[in-house]
OpenMM code with the backbone's topology and positions (N, CA, C; nanometers):
from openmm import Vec3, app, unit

residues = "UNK UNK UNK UNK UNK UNK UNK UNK UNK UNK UNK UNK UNK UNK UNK UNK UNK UNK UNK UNK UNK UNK UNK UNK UNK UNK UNK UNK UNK UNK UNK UNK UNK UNK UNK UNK UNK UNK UNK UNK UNK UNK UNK UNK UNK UNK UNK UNK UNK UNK UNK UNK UNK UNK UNK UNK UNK UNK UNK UNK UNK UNK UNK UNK UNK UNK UNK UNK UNK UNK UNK UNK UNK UNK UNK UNK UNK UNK UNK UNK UNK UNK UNK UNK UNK UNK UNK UNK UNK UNK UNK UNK UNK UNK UNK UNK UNK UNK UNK UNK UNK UNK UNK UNK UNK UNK UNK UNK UNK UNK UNK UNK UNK UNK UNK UNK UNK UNK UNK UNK UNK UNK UNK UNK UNK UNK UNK UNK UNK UNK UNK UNK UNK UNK UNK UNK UNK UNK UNK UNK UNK UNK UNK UNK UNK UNK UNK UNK UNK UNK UNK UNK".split()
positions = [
    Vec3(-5.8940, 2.5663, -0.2765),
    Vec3(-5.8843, 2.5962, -0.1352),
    Vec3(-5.7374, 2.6263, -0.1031),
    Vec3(-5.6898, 2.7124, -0.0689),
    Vec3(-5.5839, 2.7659, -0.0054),
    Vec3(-5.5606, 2.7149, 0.1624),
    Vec3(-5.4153, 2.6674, 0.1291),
    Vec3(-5.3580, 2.5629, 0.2447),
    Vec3(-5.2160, 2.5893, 0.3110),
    Vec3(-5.1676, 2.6227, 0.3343),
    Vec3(-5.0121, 2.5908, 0.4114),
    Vec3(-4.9473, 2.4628, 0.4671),
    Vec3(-4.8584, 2.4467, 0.3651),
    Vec3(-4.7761, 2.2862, 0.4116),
    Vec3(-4.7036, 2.3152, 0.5297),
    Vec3(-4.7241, 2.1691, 0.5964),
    Vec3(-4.6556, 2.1612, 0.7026),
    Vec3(-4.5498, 2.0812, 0.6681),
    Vec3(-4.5309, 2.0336, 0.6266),
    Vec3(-4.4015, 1.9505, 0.6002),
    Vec3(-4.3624, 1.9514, 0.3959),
    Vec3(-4.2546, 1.9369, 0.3758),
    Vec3(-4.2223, 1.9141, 0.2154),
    Vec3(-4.2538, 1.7738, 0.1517),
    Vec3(-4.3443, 1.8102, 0.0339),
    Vec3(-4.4506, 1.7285, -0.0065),
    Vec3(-4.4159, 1.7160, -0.1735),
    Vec3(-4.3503, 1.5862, -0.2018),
    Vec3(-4.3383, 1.5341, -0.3466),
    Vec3(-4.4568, 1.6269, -0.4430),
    Vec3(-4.3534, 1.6809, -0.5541),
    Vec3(-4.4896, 1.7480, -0.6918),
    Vec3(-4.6032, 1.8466, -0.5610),
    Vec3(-4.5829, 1.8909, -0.4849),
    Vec3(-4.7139, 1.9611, -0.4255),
    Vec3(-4.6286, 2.0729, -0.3891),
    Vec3(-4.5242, 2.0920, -0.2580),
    Vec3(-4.4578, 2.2043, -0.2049),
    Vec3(-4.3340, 2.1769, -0.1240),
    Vec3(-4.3152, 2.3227, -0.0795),
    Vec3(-4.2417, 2.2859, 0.0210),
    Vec3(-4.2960, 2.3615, 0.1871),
    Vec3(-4.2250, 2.3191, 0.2941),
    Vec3(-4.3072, 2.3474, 0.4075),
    Vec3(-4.3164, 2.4732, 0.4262),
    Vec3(-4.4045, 2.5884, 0.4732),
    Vec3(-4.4203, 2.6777, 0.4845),
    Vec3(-4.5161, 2.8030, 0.3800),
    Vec3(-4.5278, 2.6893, 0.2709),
    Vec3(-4.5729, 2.7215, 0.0984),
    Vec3(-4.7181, 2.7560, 0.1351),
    Vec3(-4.7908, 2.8638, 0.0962),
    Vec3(-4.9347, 2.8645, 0.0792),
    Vec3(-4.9743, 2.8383, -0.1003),
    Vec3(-5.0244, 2.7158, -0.0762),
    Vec3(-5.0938, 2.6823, -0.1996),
    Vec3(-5.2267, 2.6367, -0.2157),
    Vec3(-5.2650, 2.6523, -0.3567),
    Vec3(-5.4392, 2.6074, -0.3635),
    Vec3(-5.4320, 2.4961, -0.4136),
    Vec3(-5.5102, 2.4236, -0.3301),
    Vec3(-5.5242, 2.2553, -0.3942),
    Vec3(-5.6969, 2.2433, -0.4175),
    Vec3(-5.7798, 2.1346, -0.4862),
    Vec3(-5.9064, 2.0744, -0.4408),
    Vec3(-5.9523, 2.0459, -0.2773),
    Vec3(-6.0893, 2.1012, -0.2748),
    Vec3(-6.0882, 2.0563, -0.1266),
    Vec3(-6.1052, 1.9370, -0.0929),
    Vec3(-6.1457, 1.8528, -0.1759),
    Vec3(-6.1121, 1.7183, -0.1059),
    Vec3(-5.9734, 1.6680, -0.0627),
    Vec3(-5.8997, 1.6917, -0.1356),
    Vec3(-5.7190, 1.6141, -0.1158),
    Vec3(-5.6932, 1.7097, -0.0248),
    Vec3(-5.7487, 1.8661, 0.0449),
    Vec3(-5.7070, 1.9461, 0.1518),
    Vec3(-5.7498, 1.8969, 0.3071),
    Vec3(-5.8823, 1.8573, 0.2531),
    Vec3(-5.9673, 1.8273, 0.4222),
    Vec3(-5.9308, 1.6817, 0.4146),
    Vec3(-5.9151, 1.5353, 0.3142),
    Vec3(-5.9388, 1.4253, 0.3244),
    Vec3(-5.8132, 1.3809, 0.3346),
    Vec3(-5.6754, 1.4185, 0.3035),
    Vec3(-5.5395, 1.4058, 0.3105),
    Vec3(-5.4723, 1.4795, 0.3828),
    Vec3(-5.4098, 1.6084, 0.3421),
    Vec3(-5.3077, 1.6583, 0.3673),
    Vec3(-5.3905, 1.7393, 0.5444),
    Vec3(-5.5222, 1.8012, 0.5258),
    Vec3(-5.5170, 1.8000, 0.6537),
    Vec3(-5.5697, 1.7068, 0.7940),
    Vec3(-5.6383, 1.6282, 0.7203),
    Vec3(-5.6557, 1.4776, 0.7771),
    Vec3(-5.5293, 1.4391, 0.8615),
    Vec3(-5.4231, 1.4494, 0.7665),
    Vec3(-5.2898, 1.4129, 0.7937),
    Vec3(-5.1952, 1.4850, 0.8563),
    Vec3(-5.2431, 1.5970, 0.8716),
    Vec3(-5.1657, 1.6884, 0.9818),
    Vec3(-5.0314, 1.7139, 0.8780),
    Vec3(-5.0352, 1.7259, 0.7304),
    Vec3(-4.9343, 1.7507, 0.6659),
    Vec3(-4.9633, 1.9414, 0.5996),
    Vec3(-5.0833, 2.0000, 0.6602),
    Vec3(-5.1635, 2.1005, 0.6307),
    Vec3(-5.2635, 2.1939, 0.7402),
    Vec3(-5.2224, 2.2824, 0.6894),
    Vec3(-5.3146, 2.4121, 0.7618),
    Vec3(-5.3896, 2.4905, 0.6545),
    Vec3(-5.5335, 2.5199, 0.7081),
    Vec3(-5.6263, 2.6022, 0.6361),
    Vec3(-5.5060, 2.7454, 0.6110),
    Vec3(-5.5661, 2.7950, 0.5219),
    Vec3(-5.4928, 2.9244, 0.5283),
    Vec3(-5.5547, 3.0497, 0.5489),
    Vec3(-5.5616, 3.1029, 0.6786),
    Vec3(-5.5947, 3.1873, 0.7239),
    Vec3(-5.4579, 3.2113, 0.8388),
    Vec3(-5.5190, 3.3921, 0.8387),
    Vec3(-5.3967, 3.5078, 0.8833),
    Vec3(-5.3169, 3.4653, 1.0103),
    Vec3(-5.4239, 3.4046, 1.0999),
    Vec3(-5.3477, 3.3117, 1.2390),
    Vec3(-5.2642, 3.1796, 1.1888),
    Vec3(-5.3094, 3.1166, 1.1092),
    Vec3(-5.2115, 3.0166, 1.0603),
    Vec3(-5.1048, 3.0266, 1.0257),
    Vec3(-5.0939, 3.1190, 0.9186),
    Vec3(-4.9960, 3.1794, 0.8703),
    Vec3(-4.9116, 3.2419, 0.9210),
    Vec3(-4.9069, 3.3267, 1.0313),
    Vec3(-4.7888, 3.3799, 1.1296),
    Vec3(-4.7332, 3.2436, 1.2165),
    Vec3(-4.8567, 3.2150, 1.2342),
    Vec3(-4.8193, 3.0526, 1.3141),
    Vec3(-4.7274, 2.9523, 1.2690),
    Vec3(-4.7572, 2.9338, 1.1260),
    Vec3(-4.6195, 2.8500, 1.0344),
    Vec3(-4.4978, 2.9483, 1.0427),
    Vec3(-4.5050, 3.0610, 1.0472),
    Vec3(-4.3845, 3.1583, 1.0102),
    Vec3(-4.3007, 3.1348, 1.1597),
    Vec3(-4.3706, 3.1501, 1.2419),
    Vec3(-4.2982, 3.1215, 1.3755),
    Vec3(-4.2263, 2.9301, 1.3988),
    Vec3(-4.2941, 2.8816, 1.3414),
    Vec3(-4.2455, 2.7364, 1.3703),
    Vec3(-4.1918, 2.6793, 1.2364),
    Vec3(-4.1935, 2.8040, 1.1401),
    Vec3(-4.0922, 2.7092, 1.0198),
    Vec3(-3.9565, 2.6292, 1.0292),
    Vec3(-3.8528, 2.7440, 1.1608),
    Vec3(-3.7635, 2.6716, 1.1440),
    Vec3(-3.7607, 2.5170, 1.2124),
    Vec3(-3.8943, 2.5015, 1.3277),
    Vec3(-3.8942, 2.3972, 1.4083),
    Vec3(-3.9184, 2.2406, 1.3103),
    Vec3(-4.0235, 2.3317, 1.1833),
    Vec3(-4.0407, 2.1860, 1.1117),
    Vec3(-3.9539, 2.1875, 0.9892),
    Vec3(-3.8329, 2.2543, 0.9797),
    Vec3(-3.7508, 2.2444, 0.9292),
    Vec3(-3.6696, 2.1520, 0.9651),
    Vec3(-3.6449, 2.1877, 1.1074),
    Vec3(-3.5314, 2.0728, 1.1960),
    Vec3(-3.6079, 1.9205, 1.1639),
    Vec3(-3.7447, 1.9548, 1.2147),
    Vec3(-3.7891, 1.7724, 1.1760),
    Vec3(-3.8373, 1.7396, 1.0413),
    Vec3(-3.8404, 1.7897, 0.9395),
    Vec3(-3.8069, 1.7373, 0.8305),
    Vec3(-3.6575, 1.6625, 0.7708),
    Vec3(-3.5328, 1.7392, 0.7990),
    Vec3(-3.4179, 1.7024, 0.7884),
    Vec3(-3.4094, 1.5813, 0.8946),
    Vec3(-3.5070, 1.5733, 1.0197),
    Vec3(-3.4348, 1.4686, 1.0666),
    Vec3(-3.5479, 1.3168, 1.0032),
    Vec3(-3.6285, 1.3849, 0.9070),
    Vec3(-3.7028, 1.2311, 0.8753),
    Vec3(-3.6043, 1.2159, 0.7530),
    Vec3(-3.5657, 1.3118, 0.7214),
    Vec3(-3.4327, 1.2868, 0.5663),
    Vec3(-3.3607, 1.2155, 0.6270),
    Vec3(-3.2804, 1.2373, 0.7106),
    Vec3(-3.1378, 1.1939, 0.8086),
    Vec3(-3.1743, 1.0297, 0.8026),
    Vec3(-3.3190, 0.9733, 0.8971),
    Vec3(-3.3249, 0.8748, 0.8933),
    Vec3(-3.3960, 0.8031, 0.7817),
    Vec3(-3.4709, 0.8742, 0.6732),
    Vec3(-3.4773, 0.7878, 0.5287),
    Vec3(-3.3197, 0.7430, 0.4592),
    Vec3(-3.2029, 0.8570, 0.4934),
    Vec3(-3.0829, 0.8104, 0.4400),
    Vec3(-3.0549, 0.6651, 0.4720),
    Vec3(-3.0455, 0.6738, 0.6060),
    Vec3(-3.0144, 0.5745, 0.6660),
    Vec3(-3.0546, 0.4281, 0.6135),
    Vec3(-3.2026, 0.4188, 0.5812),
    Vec3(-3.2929, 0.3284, 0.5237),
    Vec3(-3.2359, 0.2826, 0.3916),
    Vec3(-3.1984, 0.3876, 0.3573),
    Vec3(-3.1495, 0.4058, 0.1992),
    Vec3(-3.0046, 0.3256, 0.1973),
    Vec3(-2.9078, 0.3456, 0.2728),
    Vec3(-2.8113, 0.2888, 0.2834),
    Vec3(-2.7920, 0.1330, 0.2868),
    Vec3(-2.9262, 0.1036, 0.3867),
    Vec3(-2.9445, -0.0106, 0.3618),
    Vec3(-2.9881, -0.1357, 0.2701),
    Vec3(-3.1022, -0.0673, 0.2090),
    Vec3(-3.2206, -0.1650, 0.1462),
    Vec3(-3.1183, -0.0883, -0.0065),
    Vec3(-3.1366, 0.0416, -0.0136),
    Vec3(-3.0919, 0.0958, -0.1858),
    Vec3(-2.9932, -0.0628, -0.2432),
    Vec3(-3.1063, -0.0807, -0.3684),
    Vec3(-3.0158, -0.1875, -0.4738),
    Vec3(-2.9778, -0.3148, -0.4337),
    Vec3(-3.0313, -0.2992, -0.3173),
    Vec3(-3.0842, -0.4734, -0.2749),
    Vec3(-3.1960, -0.6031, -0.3251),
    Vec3(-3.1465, -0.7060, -0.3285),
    Vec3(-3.2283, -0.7838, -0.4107),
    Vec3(-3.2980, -0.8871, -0.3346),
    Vec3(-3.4364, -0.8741, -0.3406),
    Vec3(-3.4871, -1.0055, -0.2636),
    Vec3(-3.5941, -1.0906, -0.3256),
    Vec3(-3.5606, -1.2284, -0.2665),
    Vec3(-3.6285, -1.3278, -0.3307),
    Vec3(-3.8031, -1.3627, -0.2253),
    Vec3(-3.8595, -1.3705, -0.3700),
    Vec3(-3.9537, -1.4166, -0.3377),
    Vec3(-4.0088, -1.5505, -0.4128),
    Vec3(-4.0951, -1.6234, -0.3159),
    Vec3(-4.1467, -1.7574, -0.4362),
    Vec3(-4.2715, -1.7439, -0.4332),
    Vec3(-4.4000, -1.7973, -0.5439),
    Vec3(-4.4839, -1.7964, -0.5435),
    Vec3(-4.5269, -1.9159, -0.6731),
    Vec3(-4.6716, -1.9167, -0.6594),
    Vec3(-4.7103, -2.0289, -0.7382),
    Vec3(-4.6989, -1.9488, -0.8999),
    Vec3(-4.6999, -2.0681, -0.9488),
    Vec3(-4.7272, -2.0236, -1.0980),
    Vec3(-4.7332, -2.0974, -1.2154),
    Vec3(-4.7769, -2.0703, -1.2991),
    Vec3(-4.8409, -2.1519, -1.4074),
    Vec3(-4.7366, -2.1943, -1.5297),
    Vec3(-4.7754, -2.3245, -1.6047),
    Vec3(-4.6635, -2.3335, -1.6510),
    Vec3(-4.5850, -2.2486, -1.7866),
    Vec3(-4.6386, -2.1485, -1.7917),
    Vec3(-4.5911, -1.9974, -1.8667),
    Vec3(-4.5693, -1.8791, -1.7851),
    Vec3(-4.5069, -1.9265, -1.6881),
    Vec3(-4.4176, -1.8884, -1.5548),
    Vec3(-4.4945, -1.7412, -1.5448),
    Vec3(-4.6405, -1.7511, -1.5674),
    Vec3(-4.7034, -1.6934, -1.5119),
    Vec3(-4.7485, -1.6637, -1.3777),
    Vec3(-4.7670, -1.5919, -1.2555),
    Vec3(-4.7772, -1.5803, -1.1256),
    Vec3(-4.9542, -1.5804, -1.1389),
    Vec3(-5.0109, -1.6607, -1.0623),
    Vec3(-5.1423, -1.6846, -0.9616),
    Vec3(-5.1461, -1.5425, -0.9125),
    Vec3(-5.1971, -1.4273, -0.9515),
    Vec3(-5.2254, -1.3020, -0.8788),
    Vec3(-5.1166, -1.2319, -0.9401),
    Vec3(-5.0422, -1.1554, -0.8315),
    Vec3(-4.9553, -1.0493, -0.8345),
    Vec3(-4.8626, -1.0284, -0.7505),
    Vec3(-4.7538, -0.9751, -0.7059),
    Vec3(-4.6435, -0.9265, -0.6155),
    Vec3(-4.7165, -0.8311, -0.5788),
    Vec3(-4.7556, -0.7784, -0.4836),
    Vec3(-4.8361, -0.6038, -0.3910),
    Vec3(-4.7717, -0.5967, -0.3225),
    Vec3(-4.7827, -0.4438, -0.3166),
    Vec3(-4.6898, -0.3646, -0.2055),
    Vec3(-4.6514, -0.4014, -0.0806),
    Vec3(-4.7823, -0.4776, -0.0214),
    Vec3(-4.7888, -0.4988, 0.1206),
    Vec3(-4.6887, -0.6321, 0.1391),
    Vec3(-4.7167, -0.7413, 0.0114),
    Vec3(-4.6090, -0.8344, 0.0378),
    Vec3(-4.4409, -0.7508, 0.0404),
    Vec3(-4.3928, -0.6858, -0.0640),
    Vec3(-4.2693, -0.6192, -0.0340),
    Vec3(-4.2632, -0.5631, 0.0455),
    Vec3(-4.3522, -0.5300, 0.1824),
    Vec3(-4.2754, -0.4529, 0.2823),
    Vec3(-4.2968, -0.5392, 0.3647),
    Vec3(-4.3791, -0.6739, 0.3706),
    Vec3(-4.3553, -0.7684, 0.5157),
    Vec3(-4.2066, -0.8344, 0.4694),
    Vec3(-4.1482, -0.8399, 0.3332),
    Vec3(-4.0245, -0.8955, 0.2873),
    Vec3(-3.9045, -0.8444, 0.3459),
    Vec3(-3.9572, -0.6886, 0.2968),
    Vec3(-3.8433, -0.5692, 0.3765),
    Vec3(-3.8118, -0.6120, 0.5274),
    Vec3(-3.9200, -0.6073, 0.6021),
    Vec3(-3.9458, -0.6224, 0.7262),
    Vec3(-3.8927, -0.7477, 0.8111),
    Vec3(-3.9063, -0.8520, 0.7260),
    Vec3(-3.8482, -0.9753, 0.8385),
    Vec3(-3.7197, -1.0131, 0.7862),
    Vec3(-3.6639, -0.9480, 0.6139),
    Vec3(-3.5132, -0.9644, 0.6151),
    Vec3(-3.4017, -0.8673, 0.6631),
    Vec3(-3.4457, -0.7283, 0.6731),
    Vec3(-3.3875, -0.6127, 0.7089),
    Vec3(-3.4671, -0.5179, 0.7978),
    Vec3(-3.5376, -0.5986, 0.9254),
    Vec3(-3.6198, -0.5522, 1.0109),
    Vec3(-3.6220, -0.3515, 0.9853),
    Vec3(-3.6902, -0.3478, 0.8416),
    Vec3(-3.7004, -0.2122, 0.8518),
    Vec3(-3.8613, -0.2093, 0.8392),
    Vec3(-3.8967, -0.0801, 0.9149),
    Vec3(-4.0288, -0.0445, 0.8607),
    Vec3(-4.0789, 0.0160, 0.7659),
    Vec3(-4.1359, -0.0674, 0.6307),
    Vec3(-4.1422, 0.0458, 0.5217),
    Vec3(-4.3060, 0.0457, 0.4366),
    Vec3(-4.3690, 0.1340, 0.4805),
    Vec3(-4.5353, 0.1605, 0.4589),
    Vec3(-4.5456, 0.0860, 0.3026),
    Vec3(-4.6453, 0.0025, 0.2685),
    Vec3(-4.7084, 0.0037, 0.1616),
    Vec3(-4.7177, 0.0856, 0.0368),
    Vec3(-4.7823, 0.2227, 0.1092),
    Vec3(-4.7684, 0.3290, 0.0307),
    Vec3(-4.6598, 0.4342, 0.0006),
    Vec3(-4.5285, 0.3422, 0.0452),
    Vec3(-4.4529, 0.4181, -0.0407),
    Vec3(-4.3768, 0.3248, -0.1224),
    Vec3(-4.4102, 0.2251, -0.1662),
    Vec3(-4.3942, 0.1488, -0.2466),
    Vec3(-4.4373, 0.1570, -0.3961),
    Vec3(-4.3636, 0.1909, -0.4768),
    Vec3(-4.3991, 0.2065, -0.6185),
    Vec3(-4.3499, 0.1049, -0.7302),
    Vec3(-4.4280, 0.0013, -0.7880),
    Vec3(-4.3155, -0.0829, -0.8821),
    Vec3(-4.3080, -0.0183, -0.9744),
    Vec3(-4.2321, -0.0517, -1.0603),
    Vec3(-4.2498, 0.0373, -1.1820),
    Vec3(-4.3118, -0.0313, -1.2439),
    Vec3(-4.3021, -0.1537, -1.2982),
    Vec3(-4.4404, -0.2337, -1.3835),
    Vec3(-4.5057, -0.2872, -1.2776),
    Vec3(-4.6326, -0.3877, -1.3033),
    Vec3(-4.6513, -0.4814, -1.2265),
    Vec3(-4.6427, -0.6361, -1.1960),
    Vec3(-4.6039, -0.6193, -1.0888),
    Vec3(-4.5074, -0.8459, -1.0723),
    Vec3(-4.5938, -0.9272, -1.1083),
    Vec3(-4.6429, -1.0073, -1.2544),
    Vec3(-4.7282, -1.0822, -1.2395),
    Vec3(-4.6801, -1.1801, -1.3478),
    Vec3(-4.5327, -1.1768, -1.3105),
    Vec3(-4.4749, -1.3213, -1.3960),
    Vec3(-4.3641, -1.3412, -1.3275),
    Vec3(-4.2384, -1.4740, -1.3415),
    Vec3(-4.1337, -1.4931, -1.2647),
    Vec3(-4.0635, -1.4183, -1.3240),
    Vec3(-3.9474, -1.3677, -1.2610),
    Vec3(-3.8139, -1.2903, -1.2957),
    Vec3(-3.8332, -1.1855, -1.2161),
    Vec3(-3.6797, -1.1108, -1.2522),
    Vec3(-3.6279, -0.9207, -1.1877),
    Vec3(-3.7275, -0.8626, -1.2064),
    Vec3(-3.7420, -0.7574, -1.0864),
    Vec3(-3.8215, -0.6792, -1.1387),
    Vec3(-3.7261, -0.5252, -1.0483),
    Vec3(-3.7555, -0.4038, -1.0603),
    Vec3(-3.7026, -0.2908, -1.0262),
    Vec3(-3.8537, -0.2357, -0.9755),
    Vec3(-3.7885, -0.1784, -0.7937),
    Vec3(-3.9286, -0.1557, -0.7193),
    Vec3(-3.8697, -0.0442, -0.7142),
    Vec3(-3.9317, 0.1169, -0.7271),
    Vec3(-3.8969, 0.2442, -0.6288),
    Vec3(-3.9418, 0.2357, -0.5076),
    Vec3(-3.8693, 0.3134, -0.3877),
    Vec3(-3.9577, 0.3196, -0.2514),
    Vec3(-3.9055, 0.4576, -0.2461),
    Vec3(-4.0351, 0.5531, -0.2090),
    Vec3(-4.0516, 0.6794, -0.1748),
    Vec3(-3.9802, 0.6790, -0.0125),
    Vec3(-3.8525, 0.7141, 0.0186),
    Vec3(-3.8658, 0.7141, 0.1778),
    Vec3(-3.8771, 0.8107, 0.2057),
    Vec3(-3.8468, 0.9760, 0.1354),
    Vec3(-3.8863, 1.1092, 0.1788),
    Vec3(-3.9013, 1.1902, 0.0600),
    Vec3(-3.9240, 1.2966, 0.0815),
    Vec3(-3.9855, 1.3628, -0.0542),
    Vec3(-3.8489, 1.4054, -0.1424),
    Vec3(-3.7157, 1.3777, -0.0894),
    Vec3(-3.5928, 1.3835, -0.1492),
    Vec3(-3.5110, 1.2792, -0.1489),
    Vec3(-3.5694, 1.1674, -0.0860),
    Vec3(-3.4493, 1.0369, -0.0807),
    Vec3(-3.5734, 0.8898, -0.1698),
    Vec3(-3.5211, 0.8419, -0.2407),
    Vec3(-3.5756, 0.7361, -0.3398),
    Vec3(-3.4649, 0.6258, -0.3471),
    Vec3(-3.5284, 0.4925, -0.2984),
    Vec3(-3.4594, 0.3876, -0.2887),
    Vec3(-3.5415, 0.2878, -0.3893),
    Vec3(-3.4112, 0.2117, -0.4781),
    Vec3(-3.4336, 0.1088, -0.5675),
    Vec3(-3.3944, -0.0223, -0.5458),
    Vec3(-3.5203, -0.1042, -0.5050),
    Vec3(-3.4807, -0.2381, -0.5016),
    Vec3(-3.5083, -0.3246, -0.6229),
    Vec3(-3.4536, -0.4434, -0.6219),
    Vec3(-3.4758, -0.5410, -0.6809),
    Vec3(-3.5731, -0.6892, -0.6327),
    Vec3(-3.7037, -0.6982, -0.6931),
    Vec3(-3.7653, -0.8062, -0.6196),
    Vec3(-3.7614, -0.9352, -0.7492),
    Vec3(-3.6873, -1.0702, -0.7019),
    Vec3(-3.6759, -1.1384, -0.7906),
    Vec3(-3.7835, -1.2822, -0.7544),
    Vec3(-3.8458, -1.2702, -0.8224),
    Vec3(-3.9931, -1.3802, -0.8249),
    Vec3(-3.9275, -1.4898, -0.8717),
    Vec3(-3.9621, -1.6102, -0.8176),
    Vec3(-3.8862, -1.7471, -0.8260),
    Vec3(-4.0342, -1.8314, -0.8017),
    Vec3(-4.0407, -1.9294, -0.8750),
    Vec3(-4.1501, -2.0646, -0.8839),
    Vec3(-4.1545, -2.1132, -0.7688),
    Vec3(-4.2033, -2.1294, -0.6322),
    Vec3(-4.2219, -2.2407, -0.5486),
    Vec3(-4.2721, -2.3864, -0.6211),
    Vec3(-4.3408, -2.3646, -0.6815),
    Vec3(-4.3944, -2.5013, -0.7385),
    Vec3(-4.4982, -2.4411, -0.8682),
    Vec3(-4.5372, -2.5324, -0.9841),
    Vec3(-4.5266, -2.5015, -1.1081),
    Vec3(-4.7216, -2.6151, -1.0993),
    Vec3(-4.8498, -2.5227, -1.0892),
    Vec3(-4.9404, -2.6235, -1.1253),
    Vec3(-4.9930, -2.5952, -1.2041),
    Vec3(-4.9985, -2.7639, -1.2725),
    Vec3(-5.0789, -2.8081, -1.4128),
    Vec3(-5.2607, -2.8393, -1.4236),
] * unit.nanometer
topology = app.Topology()
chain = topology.addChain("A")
for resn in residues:
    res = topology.addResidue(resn, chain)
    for name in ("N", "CA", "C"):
        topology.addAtom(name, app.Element.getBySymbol(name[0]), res)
């Protein structure tokens, strides 16, 4: 299915791009998400006229992912959790816990889904998290898992 991005999209495009994707990830994502237009001849003059407008607001979601970036980039935060005595973790570290972490130490707002670990947290120690904040800015934290208490 042939689509036109509305905004610049990690591995997919950039805004203004007519490309063919599956129609599910066209109708169930990207235009679900208002990140996409069908591609037809009215659309298409239609992006051409407002490219430079979502140009301006793309640079300004860059502007303020920098910002984000300045902050959190290579920051380290502690977390505690239960765990076994082969400092194994009860479950896992998930995304959603690292961004209520983000959130009440560096009142930032940062979605779930752009949270990427690179392995997954399911023992104590460092670990190295990516966070997607725009399709050109990538911030690396550090989440360091610590024992609250140790059951036998």
């Amino acid at each position: 299915m042939k689509i036109i991005l509305l905004e610049n999209l990690k591995r997919v495009g950039a805004i203004g791009e007519v490309i063919d994707v599956k129609k599910g990830y066209a109708r169930n994502f990207l235009i679900a998400n208002k990140k996409a237009l069908y591609a037809s001849k009215e659309n298409i003059t239609k992006v051409e006229k407002i490219k430079t407008e979502l140009s301006k607001k793309d640079n300004e979601k860059k502007q303020d992912a920098k910002k984000i970036l300045e902050r959190i980039n290579r920051k380290e935060y502690k977390i505690e959790k239960l765990c076994t005595e082969n400092n194994e973790l009860y479950g896992s570290v998930k995304p959603t816990e690292i961004s209520k972490l983000i959130k009440e130490i560096d009142n930032q707002e940062i979605k779930p889904s752009m949270i990427q670990p690179i392995k997954d947290i399911k023992s104590i120690g460092k670990f190295k998290v990516k966070i997607s904040l725009h399709s050109e800015v990538d911030a690396e934290i550090i989440i360091n898992v610590a024992s609250s208490e140790t059951i036998r």
